[in-house]
N, CA and C of each residue as an Amber inpcrd file, in Angstrom:
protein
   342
  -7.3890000  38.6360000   1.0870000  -6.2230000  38.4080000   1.9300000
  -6.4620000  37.2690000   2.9230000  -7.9360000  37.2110000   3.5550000
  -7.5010000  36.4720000   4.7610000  -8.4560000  34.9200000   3.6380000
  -8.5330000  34.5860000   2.5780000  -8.3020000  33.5470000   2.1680000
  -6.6390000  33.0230000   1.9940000  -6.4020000  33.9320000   1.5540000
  -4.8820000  33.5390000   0.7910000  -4.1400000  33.0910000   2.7570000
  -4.4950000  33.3860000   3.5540000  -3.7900000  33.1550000   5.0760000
  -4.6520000  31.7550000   5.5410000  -5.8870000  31.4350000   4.5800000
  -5.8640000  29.9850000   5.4830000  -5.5960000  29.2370000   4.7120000
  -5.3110000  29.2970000   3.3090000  -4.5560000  28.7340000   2.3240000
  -3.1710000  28.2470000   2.7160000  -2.6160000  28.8030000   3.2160000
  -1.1290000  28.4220000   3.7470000  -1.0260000  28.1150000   5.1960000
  -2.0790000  28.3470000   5.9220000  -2.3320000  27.4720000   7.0370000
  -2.8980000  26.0460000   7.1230000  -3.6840000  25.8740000   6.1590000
  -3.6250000  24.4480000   5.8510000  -2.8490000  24.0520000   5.3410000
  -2.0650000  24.0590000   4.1630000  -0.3600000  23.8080000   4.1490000
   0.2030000  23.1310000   5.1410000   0.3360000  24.4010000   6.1520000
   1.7660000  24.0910000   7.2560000   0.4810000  22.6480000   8.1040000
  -0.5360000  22.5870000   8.1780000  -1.2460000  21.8120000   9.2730000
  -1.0310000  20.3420000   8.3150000  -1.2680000  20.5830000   6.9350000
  -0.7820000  18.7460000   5.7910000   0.7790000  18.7060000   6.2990000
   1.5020000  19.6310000   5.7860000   2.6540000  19.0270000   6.1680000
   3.2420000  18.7320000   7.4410000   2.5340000  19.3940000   8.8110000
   2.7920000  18.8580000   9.9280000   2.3170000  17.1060000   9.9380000
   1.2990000  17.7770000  10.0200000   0.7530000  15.7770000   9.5180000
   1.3840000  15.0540000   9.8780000   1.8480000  15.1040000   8.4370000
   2.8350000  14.4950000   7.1790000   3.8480000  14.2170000   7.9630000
   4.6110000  14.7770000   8.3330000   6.2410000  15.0720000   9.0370000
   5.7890000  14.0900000  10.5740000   4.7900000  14.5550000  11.0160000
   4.3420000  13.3470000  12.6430000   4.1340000  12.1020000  11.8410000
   3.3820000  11.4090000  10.5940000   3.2350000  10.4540000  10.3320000
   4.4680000   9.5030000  10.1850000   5.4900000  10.2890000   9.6140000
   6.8040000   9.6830000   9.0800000   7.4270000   9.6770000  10.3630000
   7.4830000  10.8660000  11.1360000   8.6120000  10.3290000  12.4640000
   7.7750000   9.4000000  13.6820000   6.9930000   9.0960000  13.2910000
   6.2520000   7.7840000  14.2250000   6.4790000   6.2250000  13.2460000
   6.1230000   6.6580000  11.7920000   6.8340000   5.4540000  11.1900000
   8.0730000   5.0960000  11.5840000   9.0730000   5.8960000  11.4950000
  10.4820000   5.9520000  11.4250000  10.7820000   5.4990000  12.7910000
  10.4870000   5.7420000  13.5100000  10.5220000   5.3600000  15.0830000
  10.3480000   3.8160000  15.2790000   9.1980000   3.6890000  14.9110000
   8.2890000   2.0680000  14.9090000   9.5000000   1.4530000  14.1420000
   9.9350000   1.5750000  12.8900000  10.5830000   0.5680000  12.4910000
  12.5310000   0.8200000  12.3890000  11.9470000   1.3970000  14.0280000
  14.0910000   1.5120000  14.8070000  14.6910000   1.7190000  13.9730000
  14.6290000   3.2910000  13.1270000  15.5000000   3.8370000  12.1080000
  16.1260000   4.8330000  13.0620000  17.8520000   5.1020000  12.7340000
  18.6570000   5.8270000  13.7980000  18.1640000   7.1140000  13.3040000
  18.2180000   7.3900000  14.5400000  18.3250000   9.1030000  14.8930000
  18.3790000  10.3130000  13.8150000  19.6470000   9.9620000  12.8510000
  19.5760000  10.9660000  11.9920000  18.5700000  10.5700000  10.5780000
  18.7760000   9.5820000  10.1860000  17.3490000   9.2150000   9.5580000
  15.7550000   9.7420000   9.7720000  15.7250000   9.2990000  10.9680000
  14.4660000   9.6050000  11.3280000  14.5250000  11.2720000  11.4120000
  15.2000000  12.0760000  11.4400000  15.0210000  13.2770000  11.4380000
  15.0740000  14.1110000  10.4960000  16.2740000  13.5130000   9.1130000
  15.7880000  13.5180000   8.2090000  15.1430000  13.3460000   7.2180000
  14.2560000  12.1000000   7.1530000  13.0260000  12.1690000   6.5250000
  12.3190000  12.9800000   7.1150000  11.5960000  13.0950000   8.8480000
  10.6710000  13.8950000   9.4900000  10.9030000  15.5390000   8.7260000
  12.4090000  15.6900000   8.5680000  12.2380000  17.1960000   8.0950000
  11.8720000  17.4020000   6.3430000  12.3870000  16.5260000   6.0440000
  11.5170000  15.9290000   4.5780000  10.3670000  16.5110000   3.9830000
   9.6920000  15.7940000   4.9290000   8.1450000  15.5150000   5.0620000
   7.6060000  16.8850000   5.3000000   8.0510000  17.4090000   6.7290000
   7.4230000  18.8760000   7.0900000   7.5960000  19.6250000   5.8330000
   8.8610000  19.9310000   4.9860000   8.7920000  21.0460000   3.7630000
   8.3510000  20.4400000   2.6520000   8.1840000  18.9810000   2.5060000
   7.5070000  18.8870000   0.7340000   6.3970000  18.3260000   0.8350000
   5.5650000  18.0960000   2.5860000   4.2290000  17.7420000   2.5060000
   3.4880000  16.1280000   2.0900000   2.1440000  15.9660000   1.3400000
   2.1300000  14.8950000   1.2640000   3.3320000  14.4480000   0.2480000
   4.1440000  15.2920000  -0.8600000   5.2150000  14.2310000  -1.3780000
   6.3690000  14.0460000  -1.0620000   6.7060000  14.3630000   0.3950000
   7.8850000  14.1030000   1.3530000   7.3580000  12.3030000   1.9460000
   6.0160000  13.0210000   2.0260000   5.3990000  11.4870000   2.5770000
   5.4460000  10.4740000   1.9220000   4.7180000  10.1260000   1.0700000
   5.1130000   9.5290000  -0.2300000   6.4080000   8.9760000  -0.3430000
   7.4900000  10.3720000  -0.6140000   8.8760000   9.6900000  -0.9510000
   9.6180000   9.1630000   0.2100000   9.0240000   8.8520000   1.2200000
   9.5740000   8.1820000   2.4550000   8.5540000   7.0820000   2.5440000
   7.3460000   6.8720000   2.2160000   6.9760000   5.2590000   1.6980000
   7.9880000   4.1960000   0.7690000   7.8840000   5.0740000  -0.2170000
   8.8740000   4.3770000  -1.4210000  10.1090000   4.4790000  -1.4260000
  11.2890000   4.8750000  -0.4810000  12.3500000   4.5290000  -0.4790000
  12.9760000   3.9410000   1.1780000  12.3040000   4.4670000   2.0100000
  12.6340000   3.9970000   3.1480000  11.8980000   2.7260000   3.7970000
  12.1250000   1.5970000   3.1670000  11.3970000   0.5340000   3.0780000
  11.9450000  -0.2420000   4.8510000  11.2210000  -1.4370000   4.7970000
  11.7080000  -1.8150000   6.7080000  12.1370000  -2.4140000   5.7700000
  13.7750000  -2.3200000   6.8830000  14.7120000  -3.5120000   6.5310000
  14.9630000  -4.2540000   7.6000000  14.2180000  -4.2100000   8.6750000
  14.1430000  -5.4310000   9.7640000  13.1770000  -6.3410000  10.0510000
  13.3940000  -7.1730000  10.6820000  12.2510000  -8.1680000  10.9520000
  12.6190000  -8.3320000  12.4130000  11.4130000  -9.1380000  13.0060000
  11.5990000  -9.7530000  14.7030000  11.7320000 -11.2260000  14.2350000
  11.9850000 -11.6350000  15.1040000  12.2830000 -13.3920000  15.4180000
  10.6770000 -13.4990000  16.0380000  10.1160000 -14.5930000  15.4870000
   8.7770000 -14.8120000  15.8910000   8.8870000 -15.6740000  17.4950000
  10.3030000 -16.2360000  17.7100000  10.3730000 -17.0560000  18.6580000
  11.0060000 -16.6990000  19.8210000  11.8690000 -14.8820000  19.8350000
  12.3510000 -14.8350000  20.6920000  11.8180000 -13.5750000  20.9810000
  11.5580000 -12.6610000  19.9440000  11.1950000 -10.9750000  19.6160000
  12.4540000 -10.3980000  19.0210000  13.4610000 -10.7910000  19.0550000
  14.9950000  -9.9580000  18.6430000  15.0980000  -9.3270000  17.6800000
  15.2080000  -8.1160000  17.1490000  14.9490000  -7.1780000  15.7590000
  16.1930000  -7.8260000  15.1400000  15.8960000  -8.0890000  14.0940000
  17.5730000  -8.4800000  13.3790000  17.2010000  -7.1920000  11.9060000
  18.1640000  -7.6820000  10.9480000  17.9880000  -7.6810000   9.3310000
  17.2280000  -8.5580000   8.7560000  16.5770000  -8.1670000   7.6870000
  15.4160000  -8.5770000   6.7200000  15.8370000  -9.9700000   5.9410000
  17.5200000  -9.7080000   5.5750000  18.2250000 -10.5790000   5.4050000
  18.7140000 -11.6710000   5.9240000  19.2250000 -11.5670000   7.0610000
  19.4370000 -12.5390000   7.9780000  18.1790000 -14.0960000   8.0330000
  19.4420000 -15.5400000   7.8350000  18.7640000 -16.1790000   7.9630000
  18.2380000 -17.0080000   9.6440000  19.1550000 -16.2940000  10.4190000
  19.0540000 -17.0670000  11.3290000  18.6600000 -16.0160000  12.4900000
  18.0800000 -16.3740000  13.9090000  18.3550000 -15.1090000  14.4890000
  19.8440000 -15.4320000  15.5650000  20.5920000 -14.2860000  15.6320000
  21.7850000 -14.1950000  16.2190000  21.5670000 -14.8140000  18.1770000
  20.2090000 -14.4700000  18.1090000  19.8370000 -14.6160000  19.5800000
  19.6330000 -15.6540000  19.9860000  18.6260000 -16.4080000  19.4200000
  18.3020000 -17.7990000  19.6150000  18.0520000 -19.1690000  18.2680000
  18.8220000 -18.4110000  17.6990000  19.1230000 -19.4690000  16.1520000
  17.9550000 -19.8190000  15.7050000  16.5890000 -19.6640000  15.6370000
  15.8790000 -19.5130000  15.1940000  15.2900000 -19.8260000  13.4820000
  15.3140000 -20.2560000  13.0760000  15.5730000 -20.0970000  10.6120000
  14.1300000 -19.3670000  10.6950000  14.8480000 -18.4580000  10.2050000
  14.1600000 -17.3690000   9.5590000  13.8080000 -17.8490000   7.8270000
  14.7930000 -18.6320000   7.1250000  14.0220000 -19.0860000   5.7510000
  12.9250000 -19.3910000   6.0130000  12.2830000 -20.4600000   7.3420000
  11.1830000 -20.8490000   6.9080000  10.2410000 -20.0300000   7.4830000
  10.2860000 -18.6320000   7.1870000   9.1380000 -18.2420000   7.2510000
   8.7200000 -17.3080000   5.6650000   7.1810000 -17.0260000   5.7860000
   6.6760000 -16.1180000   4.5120000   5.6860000 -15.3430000   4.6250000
   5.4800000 -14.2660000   3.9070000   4.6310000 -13.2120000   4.2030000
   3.2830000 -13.5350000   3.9820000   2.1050000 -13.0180000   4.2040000
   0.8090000 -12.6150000   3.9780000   0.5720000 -12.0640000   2.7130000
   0.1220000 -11.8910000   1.9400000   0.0470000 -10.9560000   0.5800000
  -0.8740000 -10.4610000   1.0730000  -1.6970000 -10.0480000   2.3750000
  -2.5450000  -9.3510000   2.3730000  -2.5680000  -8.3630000   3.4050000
  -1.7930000  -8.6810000   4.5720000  -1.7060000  -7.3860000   5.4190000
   0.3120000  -7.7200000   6.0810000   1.1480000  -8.8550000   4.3110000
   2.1640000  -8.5030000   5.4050000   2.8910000  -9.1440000   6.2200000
   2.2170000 -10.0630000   7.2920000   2.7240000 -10.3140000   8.2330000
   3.2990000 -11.5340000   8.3280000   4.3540000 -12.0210000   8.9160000
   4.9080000 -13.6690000   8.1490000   4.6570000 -14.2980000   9.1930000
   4.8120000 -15.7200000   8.7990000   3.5250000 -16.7110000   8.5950000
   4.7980000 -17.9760000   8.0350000   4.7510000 -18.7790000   9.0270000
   5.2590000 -20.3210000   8.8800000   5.2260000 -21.0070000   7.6890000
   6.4160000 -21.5590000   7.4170000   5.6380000 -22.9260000   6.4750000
   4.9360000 -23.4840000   6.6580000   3.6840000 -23.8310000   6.3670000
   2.9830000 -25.1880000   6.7930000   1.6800000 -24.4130000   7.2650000
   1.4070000 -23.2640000   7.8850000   0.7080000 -22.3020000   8.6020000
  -0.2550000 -22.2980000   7.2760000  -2.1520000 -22.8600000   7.5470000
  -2.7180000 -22.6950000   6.6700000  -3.2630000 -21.5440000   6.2940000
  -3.4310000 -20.7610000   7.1680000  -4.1030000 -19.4930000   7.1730000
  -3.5130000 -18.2230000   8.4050000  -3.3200000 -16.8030000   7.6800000
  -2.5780000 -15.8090000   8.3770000  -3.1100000 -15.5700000   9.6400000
  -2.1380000 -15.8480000  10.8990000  -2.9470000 -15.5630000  12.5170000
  -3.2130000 -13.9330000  12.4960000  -2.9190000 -13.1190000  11.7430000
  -3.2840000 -11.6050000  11.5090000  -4.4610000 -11.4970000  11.1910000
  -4.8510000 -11.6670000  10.1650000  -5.8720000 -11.3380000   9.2300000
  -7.2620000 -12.5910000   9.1670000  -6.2490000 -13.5740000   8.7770000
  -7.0430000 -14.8360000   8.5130000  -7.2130000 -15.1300000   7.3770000
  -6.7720000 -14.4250000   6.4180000  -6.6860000 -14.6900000   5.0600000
  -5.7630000 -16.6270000   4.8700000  -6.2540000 -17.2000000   3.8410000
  -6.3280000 -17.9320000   3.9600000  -4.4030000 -18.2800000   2.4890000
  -3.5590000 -18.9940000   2.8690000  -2.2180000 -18.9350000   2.7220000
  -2.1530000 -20.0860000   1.4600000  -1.4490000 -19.6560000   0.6340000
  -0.9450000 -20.8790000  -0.4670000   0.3170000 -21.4090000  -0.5210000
């Protein structure tokens, strides 16, 4: 018996986790209110594959303006705040983070840019 009780206490302690990992993600990347609460409750009942399925579908769809900070859309070419072109920028393939045209190497990482 008192295996089978820490069996399901580790359970509820993965899927707490789990459920804090996602509503601190969800937070960080300024997802509204009911989002973030429904993935967080997600997560708490299906554990690591609540987690998981809130990697792979709840992707960031914002970006900052490197020149002003202003959160826009991922899409957006310009920023609304300080007009900014967002085309010319591009990601890292290695941790991500975007990175100028012309920029030889990532100011993140340091990985070196093609």
């Amino acid at each position: 018996m008192a295996i089978v009780g820490l069996e399901w206490l580790l359970i509820l302690v993965v899927n707490v986790v789990c459920a804090v990992l996602v509503y601190r993600s969800a937070t960080h990347r300024r997802m509204p209110d009911s989002r973030r609460m429904l993935w967080t409750l997600v997560a708490l009942v299906l554990g690591i594959v609540g987690l998981v399925l809130y990697l792979l579908v709840a992707r960031d769809r914002s970006r900052t303006c490197p020149n002003c900070g202003t959160a826009t859309e991922a899409s957006t070419k310009f920023c609304p705040n300080c007009g900014f072109d967002l085309k010319a920028l591009r990601l890292c393939m290695k941790c991500g983070r975007e990175a100028r045209l012309g920029q030889k190497f990532c100011d993140n990482c340091g990985t070196k840019l093609d």
